[in-house]
Structures are given as structure tokens and as C-alpha cells.
C-alpha positions in Angstrom: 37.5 28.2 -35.5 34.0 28.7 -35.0 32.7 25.4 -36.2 35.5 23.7 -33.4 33.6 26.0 -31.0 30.0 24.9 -32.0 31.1 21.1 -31.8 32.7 21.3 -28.4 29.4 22.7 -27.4 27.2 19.9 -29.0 29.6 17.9 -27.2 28.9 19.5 -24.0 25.4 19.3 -24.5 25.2 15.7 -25.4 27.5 14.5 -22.3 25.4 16.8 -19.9 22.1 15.1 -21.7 23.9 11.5 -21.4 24.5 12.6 -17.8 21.5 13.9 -15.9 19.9 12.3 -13.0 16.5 13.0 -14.8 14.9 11.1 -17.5 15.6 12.8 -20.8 14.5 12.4 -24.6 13.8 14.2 -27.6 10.9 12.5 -29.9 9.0 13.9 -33.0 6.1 16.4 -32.8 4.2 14.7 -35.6 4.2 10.8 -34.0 6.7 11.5 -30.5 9.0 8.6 -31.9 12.0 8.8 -30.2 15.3 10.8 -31.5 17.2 10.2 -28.8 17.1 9.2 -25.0 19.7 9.2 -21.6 21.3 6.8 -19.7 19.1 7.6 -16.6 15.7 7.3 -19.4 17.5 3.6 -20.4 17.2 2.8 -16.7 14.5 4.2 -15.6 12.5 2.8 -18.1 14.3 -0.7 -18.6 14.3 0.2 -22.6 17.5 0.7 -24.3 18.6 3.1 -26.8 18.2 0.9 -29.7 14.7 -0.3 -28.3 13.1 2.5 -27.8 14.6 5.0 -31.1 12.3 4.9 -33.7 9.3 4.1 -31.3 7.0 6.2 -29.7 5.8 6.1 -25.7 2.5 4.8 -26.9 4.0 1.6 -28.9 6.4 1.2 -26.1 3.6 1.6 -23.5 5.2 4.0 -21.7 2.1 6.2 -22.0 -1.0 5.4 -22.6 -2.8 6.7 -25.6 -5.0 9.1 -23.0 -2.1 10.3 -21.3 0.1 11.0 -24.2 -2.7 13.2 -26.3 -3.1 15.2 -22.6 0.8 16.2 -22.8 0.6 17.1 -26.3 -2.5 19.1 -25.9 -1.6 20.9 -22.8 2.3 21.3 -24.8 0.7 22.9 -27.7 -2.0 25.1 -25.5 1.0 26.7 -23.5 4.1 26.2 -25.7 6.1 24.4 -22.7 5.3 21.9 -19.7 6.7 22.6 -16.4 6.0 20.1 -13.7 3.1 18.1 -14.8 2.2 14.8 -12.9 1.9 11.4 -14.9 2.0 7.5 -14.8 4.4 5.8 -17.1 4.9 2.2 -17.2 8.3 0.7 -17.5 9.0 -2.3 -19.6 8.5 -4.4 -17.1 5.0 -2.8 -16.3 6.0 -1.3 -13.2 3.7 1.8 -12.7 5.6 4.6 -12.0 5.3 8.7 -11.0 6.8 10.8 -12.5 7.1 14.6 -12.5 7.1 16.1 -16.6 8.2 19.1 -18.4 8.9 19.5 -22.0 9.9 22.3 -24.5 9.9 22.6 -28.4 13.4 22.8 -29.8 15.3 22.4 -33.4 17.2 19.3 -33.1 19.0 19.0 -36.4 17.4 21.3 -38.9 13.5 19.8 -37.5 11.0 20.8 -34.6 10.9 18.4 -31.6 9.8 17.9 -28.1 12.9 17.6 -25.4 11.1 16.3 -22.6 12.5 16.1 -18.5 11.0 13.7 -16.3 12.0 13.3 -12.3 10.8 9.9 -10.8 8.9 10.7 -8.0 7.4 7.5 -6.8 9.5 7.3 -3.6 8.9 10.9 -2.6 5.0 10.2 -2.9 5.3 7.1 -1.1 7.5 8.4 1.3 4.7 11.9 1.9 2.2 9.3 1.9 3.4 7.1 4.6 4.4 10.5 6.8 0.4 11.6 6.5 -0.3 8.0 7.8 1.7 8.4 10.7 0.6 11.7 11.4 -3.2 10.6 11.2 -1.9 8.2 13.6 -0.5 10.4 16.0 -3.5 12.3 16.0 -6.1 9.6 16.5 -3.3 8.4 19.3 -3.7 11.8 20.9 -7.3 11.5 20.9 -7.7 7.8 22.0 -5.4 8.2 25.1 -7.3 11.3 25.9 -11.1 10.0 26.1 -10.9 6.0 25.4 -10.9 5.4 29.5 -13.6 8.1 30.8 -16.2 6.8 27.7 -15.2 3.1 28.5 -15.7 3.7 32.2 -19.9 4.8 32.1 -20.1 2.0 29.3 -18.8 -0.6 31.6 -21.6 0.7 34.5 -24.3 0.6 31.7 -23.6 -2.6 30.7 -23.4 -4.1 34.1 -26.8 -2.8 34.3 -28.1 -4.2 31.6 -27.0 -7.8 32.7 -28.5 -7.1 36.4 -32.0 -6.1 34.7 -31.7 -9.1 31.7 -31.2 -11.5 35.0 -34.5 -10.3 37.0 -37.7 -12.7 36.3 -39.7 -9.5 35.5 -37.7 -8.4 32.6 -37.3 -12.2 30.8 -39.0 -11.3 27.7 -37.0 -7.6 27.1 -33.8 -10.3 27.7 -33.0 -10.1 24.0 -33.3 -6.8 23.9 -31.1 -6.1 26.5 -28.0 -8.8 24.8 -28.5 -6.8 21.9 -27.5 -3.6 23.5 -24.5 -5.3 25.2 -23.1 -6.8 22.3 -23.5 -3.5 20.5 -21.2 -1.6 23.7 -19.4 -4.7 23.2 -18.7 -3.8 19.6 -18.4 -0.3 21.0 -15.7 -1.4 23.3 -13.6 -3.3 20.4 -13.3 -0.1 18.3 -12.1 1.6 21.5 -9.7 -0.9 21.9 -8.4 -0.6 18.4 -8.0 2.9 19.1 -6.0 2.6 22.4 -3.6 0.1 20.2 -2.9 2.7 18.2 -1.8 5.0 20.9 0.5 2.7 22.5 3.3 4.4 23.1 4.8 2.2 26.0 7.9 0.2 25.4 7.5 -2.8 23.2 9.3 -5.9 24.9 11.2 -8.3 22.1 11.6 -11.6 22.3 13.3 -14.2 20.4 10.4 -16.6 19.4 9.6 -18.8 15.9 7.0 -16.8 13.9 5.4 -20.5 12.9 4.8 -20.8 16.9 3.1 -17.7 17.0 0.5 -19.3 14.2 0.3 -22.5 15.5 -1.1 -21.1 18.7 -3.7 -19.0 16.4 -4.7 -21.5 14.1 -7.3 -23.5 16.2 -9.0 -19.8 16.7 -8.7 -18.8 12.6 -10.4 -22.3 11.7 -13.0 -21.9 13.8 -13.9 -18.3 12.3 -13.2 -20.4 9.1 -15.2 -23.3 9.6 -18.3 -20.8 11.3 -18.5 -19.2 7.9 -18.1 -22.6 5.3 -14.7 -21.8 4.4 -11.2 -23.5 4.9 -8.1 -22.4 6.2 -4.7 -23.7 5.2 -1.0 -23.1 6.8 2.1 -23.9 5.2 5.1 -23.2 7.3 8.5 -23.4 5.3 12.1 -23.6 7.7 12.4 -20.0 9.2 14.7 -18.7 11.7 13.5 -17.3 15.1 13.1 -13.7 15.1 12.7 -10.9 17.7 8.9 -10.7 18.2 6.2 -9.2 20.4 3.8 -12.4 20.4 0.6 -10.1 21.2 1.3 -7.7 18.6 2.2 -10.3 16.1 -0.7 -12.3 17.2 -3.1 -9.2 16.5 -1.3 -8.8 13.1 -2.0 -12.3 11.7 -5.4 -12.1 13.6 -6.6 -8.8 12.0 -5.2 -10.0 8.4 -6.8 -13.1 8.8 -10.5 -12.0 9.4 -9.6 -9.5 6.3 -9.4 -12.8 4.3 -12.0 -14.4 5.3 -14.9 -11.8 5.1 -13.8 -11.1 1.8 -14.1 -14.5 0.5 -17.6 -16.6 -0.3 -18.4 -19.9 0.6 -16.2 -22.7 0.4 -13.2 -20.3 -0.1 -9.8 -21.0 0.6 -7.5 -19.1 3.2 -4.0 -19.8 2.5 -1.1 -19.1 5.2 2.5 -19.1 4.5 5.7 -18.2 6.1 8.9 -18.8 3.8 12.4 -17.0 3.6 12.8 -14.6 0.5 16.2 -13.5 0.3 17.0 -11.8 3.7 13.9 -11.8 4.6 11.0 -13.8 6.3 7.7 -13.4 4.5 4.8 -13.7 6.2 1.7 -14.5 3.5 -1.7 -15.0 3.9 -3.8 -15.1 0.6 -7.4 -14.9 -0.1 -9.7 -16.3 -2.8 -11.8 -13.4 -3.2 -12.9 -11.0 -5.7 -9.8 -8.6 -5.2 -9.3 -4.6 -4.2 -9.9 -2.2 -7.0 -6.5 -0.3 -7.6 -7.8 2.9 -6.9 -8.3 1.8 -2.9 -4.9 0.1 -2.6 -3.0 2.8 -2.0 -5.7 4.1 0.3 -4.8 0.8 2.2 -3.7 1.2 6.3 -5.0 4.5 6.4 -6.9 5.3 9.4 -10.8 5.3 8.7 -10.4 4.2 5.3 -12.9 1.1 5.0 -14.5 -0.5 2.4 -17.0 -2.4 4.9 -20.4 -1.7 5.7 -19.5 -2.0 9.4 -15.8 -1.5 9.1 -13.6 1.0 11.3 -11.1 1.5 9.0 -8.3 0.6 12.3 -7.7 -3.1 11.4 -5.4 -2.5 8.4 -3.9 1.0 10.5 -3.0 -1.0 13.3 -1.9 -3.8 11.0 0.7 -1.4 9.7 2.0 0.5 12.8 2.7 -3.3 14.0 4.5 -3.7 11.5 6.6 -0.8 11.8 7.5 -1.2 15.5 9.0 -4.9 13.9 10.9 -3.3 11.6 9.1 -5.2 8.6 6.7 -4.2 5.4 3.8 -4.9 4.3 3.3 -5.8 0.4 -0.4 -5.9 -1.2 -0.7 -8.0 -4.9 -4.0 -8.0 -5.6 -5.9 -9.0 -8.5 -10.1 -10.0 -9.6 -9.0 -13.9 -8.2 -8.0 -12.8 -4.7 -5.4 -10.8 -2.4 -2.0 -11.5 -1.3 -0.8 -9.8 2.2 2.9 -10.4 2.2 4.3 -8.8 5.6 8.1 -8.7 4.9 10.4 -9.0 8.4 14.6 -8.4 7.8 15.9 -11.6 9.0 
């Protein structure tokens, strides 16, 4: 009677394991091969059962080596793991976040490590894009508030400086004064790209061809191409027309554009492409540069994040928030032969 007990609790135990929404498995303490592993660890991870028993997370490349010996040392130090942040790489070698804890048990007559693990990717992207927006909101607050009164004396100072740069007495300070109005020209830009991010009017829709859009732009992105000895090319496949703002969109493919081309040398190539991906347009414009270092691309779109000497770190921000009012994403593949924007608009 008691032995009928114990197995109907094993067998309890091993559908509520089979069952949970978190990733579970139970793996040597000598060598953490695998024992046993859930349905939810089979798809989080893309390995089955019979793929990953008998292996560890290191031969598997779930973990790396470094990340594996940390979670064993900080298991052994304590005696248990309760929440502990860490990469893992599924078979397809996605990287992906997940949340960790682990205890020692006796699984059949033998110590091992039962270890939990919630995917949290989503929830980190998700927190992520919320402190974007807030940023956002805040620089919104501040642009509305004081972009027109410093614009306002900047305008008087720079008609100023034109008035004196036009007298015959003051011909040969003339380049100094164009210097000082292209720098409250510059000035004025990043005061601009402030004041689009506070926007918080009504955006007007219309139905429009995204190819048109581009067509209009291109004679302006060659010539900022052809100014710095580099090529442009734009390959439009058969899309459908779409409701667009044409300004917005035309800032979009402007700002992404300029991206490309300052981070490419001479003689590189700019690639534009609009094609349909399932139900989706794709929007993609590829450079030939030296790629962004995976640390910053996650940092990407986040206001005052810039890699640039001169940068403001609101190109990519305003990039993104256009792309939100349209209802579309932006993808970022990046490697050391170039970038890949890929803005992604639900047909």
C-alpha cells in the first residue's frame, strides 16, 4: 500500500515536471549532463529529450563554459540559486534571458542539480522599450517647453551676423561670422530633432507607395553619397500601398540613410530595398561598414545614446518613435562586414 502511494506521487511529480511553464532539468553535479528535461525545456531550447540526455549545457552550448562554472560556484557557495540572471543560447543560437534557480536533490539514489529557469527576454524587451518611451516623454516635455524661446534670440543673433558678414568693413571677419551661423545652424537642427520628438499633434495617414516615397529621396541620398565617394543603390520589389505620413517616412529613410553612409569608407556601397516578407513590407537599407559592437545594439534608439563624435543621440530615437506612430518595427543584424536596418510595416 505504501509503495502504490509513493508511485502515484512520482507520478505526480513527473506530470507536474512534464508540465510547467518554466524550463526544467535535472543534470549531474560532477559533469551537469543531463538526467532529465521538460516539455517547456524541449521548446524553449529547440533540443529534444533524446538530444540533450546524456549531454551537458556546455557541449550543447547552452552555456558557455564562463557562465556554467559561475552557477556552479555561486550553487555550491550558497547551497541553492534563487533568481539569478543569465544568457543561454538555443540550438538555433538564438541568445536568450533567462531568470535561474537551482537546488541539490537525490534523484534516484545520487546527488543532482534540479534547475528552474523563466524566459525573460520579452519582459526585458518589453521594460526596455517602456524606459525608451518614458525618456521620450521627458525630453518631449522639455523640448516643447524651451525649443521656441532659445530658437527665437538664436534667429535674431543669426540675422545679425549676416547683416555685419554683408558690411564692407567687416569682409575679412566674413568667415568667421559663416562659421558661427552654421554652428546655430547646427544648433537649430538638434532643436528641431528635439521638437520631432515632442510631436504630439495628430498624424494625418495617407494611402501612398512606400517606393514613391524613395524615389522622391533618392536624388538627395546620392548626392550625400556621391559628396563623400560612395554609391547608393535601390532595389524596389512589388509592394502594396500603405497608409503613410510622407514627412515622417521621408525623415525615417533620410535619418537611416545618413546612418549608412557615415559609417561606411570610401567607395562603399549603400544598399536600399523594399520587398514583402510574409505580411509584412520590409523596408531595408544596408551598409558596408565595419558593424556595431553587440554591447551598443541594444543601446540602439535610445535618446542621447551616440556613438559619434558629433552625434546627438536623436536620429535613431526619432527613427523609432516614427516608427511606432506607423505601427511597424525596427530590426538591427549587424555583423564586422556591415549593418542591416530592416523597418518591418504590417501590410
Amino acid at each position: 500500500m505504501i509503495n502504490n502511494s509513493i508511485d502515484r506521487e512520482y507520478k505526480l511529480l513527473d506530470i507536474a515536471f512534464n508540465a510547467s511553464p518554466c524550463l526544467m532539468a535535472i543534470s549531474t553535479i560532477p559533469d551537469g549532463c543531463y538526467i532529465k528535461v521538460n516539455k517547456c525545456f524541449e521548446e524553449s531550447t529547440g533540443f529534444s529529450s533524446f538530444e540533450a540526455v546524456g549531454r551537458s549545457s556546455v557541449q550543447l552550448n547552452i552555456f558557455d563554459t564562463t557562465t556554467r562554472v559561475r552557477v556552479s560556484e555561486l550553487l555550491i557557495k550558497q547551497g541553492t540559486l534563487k533568481n539569478v540572471e543569465a544568457n543561454f543560447r538555443t540550438k538555433n543560437g538564438i541568445i536568450r534571458l533567462g531568470l535561474f534557480s537551482a537546488d541539490v536533490i537525490d534523484f534516484n539514489g545520487q546527488k543532482c542539480i534540479l534547475s528552474v529557469a523563466n524566459d525573460i527576454t520579452e519582459l526585458r524587451n518589453f521594460e526596455n522599450e517602456v524606459s525608451k518611451l518614458e525618456r521620450m516623454n521627458l525630453i518631449g516635455q522639455i523640448a516643447a517647453s524651451i525649443g521656441h524661446e532659445i530658437r527665437n534670440p538664436m534667429t535674431t543673433v543669426r540675422g545679425y551676423l549676416q547683416l555685419l558678414g554683408a558690411k564692407t568693413k567687416y569682409i575679412e571677419e566674413k568667415p568667421n561670422f559663416d562659421l558661427m551661423i552654421s554652428e546655430l545652424d547646427r544648433a537649430n537642427e538638434i532643436i528641431t530633432e528635439f521638437l520631432s520628438l515632442a510631436q504630439t499633434k495628430r498624424i494625418e495617414f495617407k494611402f501612398q507607395n512606400l517606393n514613391d516615397i524613395i524615389r522622391n529621396l533618392y536624388p538627395l541620398v546620392e548626392a550625400d553619397a556621391f559628396t563623400q565617394n560612395k554609391q547608393v543603390c535601390f532595389i524596389p520589389g512589388v509592394i502594396p500601398n500603405q497608409k503613410l505620413n510622407r514627412k515622417e517616412i521621408s525623415q525615417l529613410v533620410l535619418n537611416l540613410t545618413r546612418n549608412g553612409l557615415e559609417a561606411m569608407g570610401e567607395r562603399g556601397c549603400l544598399t536600399i530595398k523594399t520587398y514583402i516578407q510574409g505580411q509584412q513590407v520590409v523596408l531595408s537599407i544596408e551598409d558596408e561598414g565595419c558593424g556595431i559592437p553587440s554591447e551598443n545594439l541594444n543601446k540602439l534608439g535610445t535618446p542621447f545614446f551616440t556613438t559619434k563624435d558629433n552625434g546627438t543621440g536623436l536620429g535613431l530615437a526619432t527613427c523609432y518613435k516614427i516608427a511606432a506612430t506607423h505601427k511597424a518595427n525596427i530590426h538591427i543584424f549587424s555583423n564586422d562586414s556591415g549593418t542591416n536596418f530592416c523597418v518591418l510595416f504590417s501590410v
